[in-house]
BALOKE-921270 format. One line per field, with one value per atom (N, C-alpha, C, O): residue number from 1; atom name; residue in one letter; y, x, z. Coordinates in steps of 0.05 Angstrom, whole numbers, plus 5000, padded with zeros to 4 digits. Example, Ala and Ser with C-alpha at 12.3 -4.5 7.8 and 13.67 -1.06 7.14 Angstrom:
BEGIN
k: 1:1:1:1:2:2:2:2 $
a: N:CA:C:O:N:CA:C:O $
r: a:a:a:a:s:s:s:s $
yy: 4886:4910:4934:4934:4955:4979:5001:5023 $
xx: 5264:5246:5264:5285:5257:5273:5258:5268 $
zz: 5156:5156:5156:5169:5142:5143:5157:5161 $
END
This chain:
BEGIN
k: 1:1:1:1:2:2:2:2:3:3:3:3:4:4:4:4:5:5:5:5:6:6:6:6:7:7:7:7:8:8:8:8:9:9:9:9:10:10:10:10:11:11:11:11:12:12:12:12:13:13:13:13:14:14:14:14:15:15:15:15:16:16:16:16:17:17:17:17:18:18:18:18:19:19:19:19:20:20:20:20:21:21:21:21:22:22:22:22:23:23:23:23:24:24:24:24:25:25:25:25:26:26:26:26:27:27:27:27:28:28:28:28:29:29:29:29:30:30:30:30:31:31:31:31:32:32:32:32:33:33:33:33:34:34:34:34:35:35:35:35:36:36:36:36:37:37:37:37:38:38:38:38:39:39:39:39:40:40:40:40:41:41:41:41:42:42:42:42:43:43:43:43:44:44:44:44:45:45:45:45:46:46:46:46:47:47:47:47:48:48:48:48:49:49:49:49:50:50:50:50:51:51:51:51:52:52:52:52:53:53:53:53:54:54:54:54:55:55:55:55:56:56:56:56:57:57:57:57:58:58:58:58:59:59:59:59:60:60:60:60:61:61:61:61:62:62:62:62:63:63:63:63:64:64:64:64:65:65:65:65:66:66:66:66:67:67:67:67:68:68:68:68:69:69:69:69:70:70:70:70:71:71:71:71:72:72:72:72:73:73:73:73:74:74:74:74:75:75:75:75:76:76:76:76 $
a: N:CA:C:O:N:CA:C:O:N:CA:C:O:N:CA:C:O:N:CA:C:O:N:CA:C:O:N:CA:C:O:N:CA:C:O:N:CA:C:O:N:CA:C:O:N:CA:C:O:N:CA:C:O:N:CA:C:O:N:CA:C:O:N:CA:C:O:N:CA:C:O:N:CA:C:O:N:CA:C:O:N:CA:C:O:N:CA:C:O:N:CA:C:O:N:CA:C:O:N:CA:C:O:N:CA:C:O:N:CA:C:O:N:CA:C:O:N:CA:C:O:N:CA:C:O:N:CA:C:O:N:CA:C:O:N:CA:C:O:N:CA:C:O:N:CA:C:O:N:CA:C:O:N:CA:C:O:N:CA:C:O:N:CA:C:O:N:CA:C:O:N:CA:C:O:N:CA:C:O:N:CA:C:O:N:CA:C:O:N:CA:C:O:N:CA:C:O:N:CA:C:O:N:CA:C:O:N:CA:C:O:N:CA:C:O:N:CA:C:O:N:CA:C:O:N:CA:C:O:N:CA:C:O:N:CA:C:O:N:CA:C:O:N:CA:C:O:N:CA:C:O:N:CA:C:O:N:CA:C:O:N:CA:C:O:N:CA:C:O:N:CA:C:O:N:CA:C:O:N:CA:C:O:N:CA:C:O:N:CA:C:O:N:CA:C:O:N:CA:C:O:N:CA:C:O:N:CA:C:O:N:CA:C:O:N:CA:C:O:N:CA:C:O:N:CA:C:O:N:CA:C:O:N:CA:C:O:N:CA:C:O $
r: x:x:x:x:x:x:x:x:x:x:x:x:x:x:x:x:x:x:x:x:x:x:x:x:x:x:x:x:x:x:x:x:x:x:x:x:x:x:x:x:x:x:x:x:x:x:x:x:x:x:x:x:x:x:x:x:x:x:x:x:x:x:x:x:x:x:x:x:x:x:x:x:x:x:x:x:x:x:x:x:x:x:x:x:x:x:x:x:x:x:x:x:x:x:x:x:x:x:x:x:x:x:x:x:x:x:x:x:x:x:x:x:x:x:x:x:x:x:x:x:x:x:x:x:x:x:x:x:x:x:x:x:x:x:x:x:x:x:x:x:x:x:x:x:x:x:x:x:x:x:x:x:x:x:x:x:x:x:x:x:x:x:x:x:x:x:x:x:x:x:x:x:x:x:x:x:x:x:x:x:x:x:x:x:x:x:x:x:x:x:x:x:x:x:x:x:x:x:x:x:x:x:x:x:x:x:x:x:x:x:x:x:x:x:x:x:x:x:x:x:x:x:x:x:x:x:x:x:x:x:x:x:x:x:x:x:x:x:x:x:x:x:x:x:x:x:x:x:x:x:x:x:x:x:x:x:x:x:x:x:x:x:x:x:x:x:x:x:x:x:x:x:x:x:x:x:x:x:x:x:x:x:x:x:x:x:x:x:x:x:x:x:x:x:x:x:x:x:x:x:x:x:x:x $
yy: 5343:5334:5330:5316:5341:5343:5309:5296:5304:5273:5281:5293:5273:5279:5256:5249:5240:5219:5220:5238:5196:5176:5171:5151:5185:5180:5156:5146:5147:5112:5120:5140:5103:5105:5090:5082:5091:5081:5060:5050:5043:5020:5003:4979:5009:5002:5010:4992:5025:5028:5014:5013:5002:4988:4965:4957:4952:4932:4936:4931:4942:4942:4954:4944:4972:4977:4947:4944:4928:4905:4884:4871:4884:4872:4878:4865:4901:4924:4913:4900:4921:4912:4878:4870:4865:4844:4832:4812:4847:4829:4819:4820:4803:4768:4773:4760:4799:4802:4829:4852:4822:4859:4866:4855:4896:4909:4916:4930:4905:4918:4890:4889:4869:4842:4839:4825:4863:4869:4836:4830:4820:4790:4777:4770:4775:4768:4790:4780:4810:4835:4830:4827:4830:4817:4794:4790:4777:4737:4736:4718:4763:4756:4772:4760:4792:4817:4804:4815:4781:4766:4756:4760:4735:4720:4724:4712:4743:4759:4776:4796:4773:4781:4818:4831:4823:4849:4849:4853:4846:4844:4867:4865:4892:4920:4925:4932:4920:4921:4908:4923:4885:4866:4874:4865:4894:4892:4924:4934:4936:4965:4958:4978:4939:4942:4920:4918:4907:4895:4923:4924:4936:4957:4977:4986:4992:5007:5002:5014:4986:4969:5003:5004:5021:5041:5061:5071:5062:5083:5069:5085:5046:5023:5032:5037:5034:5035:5053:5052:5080:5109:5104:5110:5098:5102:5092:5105:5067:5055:5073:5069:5093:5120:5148:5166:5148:5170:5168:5184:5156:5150:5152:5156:5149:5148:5171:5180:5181:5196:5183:5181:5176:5163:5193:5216:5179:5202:5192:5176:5206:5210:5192:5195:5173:5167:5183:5205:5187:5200:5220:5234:5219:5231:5205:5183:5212:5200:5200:5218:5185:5186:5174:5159:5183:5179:5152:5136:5144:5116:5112:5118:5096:5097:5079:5080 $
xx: 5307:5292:5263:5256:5250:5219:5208:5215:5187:5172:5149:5131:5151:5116:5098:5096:5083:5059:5054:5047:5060:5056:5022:5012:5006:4984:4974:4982:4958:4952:4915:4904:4904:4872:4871:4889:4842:4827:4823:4823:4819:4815:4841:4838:4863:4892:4894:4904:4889:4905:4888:4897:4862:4847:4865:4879:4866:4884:4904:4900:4923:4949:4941:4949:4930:4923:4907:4909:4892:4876:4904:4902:4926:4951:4961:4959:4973:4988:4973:4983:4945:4935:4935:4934:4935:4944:4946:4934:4978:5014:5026:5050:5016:5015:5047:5066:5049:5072:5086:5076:5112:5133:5126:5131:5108:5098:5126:5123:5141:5170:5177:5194:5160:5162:5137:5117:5150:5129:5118:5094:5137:5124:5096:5076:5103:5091:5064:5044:5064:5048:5022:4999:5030:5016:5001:4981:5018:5010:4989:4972:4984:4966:4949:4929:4950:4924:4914:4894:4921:4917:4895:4872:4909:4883:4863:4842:4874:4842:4830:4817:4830:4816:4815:4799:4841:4840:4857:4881:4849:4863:4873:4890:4862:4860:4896:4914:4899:4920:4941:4958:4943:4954:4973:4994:4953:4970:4977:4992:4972:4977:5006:5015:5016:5039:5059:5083:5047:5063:5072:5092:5056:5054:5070:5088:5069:5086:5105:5101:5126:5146:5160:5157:5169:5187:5159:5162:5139:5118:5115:5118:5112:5107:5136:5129:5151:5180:5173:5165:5176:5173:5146:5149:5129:5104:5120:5123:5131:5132:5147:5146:5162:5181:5169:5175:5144:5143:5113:5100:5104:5074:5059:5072:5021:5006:4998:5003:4983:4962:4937:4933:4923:4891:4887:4890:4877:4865:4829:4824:4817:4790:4790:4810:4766:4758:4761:4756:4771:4775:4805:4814:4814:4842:4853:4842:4879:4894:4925:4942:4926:4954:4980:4976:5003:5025:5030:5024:5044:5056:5078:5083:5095:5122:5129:5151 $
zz: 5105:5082:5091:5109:5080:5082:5069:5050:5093:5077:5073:5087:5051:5033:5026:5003:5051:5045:5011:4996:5007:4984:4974:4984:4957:4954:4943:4923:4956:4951:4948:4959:4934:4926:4957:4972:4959:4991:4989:5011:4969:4971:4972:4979:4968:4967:4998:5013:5006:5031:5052:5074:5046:5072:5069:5088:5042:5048:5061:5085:5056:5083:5098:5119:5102:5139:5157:5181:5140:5138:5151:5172:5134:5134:5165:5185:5161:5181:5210:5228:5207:5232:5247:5271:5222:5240:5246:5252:5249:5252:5246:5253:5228:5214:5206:5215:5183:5173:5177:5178:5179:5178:5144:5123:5153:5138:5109:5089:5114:5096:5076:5059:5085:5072:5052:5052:5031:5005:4994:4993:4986:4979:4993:4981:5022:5043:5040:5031:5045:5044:5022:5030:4996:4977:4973:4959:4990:4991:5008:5006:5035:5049:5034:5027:5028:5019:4998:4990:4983:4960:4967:4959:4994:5006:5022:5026:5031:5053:5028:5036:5001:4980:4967:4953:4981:4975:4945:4946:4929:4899:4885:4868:4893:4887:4901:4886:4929:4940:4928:4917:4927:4916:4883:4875:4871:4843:4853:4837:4869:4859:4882:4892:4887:4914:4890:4894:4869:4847:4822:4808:4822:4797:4813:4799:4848:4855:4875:4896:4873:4891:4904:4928:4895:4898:4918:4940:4906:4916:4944:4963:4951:4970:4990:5013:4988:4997:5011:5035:4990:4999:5021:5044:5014:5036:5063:5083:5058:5086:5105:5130:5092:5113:5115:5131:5090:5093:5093:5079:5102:5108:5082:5062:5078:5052:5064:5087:5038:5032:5023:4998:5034:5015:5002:5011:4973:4956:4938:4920:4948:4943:4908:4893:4899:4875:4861:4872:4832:4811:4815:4797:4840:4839:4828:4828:4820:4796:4817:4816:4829:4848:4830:4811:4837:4824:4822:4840:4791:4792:4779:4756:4800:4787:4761:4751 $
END
């Protein structure tokens, strides 16, 4: 089975890489994930990991794609 990176906008993905980097939480503890990116002020992150719980999943196995302003990335 082929894995095909999950396209996430750039500003969504600094946040959890922001997260990811560090440590605080296991990147797979979506609640947690959000509660911090909430409070280190990344808000952009925060609803698009509320709005794509399944896209979020899939990324976490099959890695992101950042996609350039005005691309239109999938939402479940």
């Amino acid at each position: 089975m082929e894995k095909h990176p999950v396209p996430i906008p750039a500003r969504v993905f600094e946040g959890l890489e922001a997260v990811r980097q560090s440590g605080v939480t296991n990147m797979c503890d979506r609640p947690r994930v959000i509660e911090i990116a909430e409070f280190w002020g990344f808000e952009e992150t925060a609803d698009w990991l509320r709005a794509n719980r399944h896209l979020y999943a899939q990324g976490i196995f099959h890695g992101f794609r950042v996609v350039e302003e005005g691309d239109t990335p999938c939402v479940d």
